[in-house]
C-alpha positions in Angstrom: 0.0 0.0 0.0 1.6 3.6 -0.9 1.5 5.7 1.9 2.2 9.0 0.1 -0.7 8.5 -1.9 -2.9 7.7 1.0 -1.6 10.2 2.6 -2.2 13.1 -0.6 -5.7 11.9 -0.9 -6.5 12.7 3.1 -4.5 15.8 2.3 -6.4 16.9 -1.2 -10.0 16.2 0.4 -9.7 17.9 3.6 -8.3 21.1 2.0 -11.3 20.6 -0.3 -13.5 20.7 2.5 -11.7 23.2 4.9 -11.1 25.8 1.9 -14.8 25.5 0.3 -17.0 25.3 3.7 -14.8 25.0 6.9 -12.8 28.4 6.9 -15.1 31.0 6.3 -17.4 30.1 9.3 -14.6 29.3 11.6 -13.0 32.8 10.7 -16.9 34.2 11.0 -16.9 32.9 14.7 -13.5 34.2 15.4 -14.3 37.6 14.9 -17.3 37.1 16.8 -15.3 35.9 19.7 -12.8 39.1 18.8 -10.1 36.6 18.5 -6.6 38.8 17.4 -4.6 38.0 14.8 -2.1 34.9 14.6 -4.9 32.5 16.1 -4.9 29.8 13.8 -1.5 28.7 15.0 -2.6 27.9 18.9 -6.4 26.8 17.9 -4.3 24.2 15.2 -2.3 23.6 18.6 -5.2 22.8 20.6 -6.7 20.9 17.9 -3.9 18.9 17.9 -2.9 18.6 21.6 -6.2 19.2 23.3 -5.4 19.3 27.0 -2.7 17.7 26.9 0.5 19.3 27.3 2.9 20.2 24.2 6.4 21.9 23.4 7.2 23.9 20.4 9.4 20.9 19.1 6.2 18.9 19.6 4.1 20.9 17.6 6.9 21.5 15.1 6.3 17.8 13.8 2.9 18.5 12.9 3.8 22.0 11.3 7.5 21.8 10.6 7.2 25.3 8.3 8.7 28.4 9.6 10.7 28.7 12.3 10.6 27.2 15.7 10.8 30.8 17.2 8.1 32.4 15.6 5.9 29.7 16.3 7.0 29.8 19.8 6.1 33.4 19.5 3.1 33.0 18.6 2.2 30.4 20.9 3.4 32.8 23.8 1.2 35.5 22.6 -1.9 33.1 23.1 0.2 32.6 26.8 -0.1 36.4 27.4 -3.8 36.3 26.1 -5.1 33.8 28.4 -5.7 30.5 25.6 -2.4 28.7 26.7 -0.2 28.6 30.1 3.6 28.1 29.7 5.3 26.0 32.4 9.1 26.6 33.9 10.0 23.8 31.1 8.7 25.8 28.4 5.7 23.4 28.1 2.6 25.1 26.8 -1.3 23.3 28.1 -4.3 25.0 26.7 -6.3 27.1 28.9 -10.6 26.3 29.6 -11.2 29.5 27.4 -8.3 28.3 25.1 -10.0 25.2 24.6 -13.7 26.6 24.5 -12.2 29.3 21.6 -10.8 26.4 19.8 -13.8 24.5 19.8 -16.1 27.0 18.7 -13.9 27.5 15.6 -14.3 23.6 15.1 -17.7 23.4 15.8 -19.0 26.4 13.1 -17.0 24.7 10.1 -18.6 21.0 11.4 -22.0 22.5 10.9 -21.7 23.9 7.8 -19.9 20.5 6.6 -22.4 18.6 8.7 -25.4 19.7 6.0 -23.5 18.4 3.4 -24.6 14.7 2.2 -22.9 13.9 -1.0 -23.7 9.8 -0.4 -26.1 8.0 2.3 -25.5 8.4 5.8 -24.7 5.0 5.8 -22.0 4.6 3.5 -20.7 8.1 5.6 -20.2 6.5 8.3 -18.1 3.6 6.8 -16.0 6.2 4.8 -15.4 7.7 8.5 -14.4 5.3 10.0 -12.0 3.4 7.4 -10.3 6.9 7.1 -9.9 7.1 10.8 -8.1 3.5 10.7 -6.0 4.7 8.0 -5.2 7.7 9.7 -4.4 5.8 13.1 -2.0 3.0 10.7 -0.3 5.8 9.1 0.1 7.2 12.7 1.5 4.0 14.1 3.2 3.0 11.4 5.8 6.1 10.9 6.2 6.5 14.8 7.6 2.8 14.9 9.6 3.7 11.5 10.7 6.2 12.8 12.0 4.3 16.4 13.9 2.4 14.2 15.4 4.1 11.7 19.2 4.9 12.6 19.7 8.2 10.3 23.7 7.9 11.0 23.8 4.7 9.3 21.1 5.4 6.9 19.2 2.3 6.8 16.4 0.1 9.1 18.5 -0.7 12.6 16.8 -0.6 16.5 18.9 1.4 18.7 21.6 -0.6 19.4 20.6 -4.0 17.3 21.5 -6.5 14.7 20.1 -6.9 10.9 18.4 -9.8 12.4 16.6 -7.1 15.7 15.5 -4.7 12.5 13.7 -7.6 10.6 12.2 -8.6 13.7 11.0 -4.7 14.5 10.1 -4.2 10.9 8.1 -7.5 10.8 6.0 -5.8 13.9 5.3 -2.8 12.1 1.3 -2.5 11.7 -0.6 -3.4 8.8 -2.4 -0.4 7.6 -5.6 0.0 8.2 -5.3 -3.8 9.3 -5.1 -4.5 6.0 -2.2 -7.0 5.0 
């Protein structure tokens, strides 16, 4: 199975759907909540993280454009406006009314997208929910790739192992999707 095409298609059809329905209300209920400027980057942060704690190297693996400190700028602006708290280890945790923003945002571009019905309900719901074991494969699959990929050595090695460790690591690698 090619991952890089799996991975365009998820790609092509949620810009589709963000660009053409999702980001004008979502922008719509930011000004209504007189968010400032620079928002998307720590609502994409909550969306990500939730409430669970993050660092700007952590959220740099999701959005690995720009540079680290004008994310972390950004980020610290959202500190100073009450959406985020920063900890003594520079660890960021979204705030109730960081979270409540965030989700608001979500929640207007879900119910434009909600009224949408291009196929049955039905068939939906099993397009939802293959995509979100794709999604959760891909997930699983490059984290364990990437635990044993040895970039100094440019090829498939554990930490520390043999050829015959890496077979047995890449042999545990998940199928996609539980697919074969």
């Amino acid at each position: 199975m090619n991952l890089k095409f799996i991975w365009t298609a998820l790609e092509e059809s949620s810009e589709f759907l963000f660009d053409n329905y999702a980001w004008a209300p979502a922008d719509k209920a930011a000004e209504e909540l007189s968010l400032p400027s620079g928002y998307y980057a720590w609502v994409t942060a909550i969306w990500l993280f939730d409430s669970n704690p993050f660092s700007i190297a952590q959220f740099m693996r999701y959005f690995p454009y720009g540079l680290a400190q004008v994310n972390d700028e950004r980020l610290t602006s959202a500190v100073q406006q009450g959406y985020l708290t920063l900890d003594g280890q520079r660890i960021y945790h979204a705030t109730e009314s960081g979270r409540n923003a965030a989700l608001r945002l979500m929640q207007a571009g879900n119910d434009v997208m909600a009224a949408l019905t291009p196929m049955p309900k039905e068939s939906l719901r099993t397009l939802g929910n293959l995509l979100a074991r794709i999604s959760k494969a891909v997930s699983q699959f490059a984290r364990t790739a990437r635990a044993c990929f040895d970039k100094s050595q440019t090829r498939l090695l554990p930490a520390g192992g043999s050829v015959r460790d890496t077979r047995r690591v890449c042999r545990s690698l998940p199928a996609v999707g539980g697919i074969p």
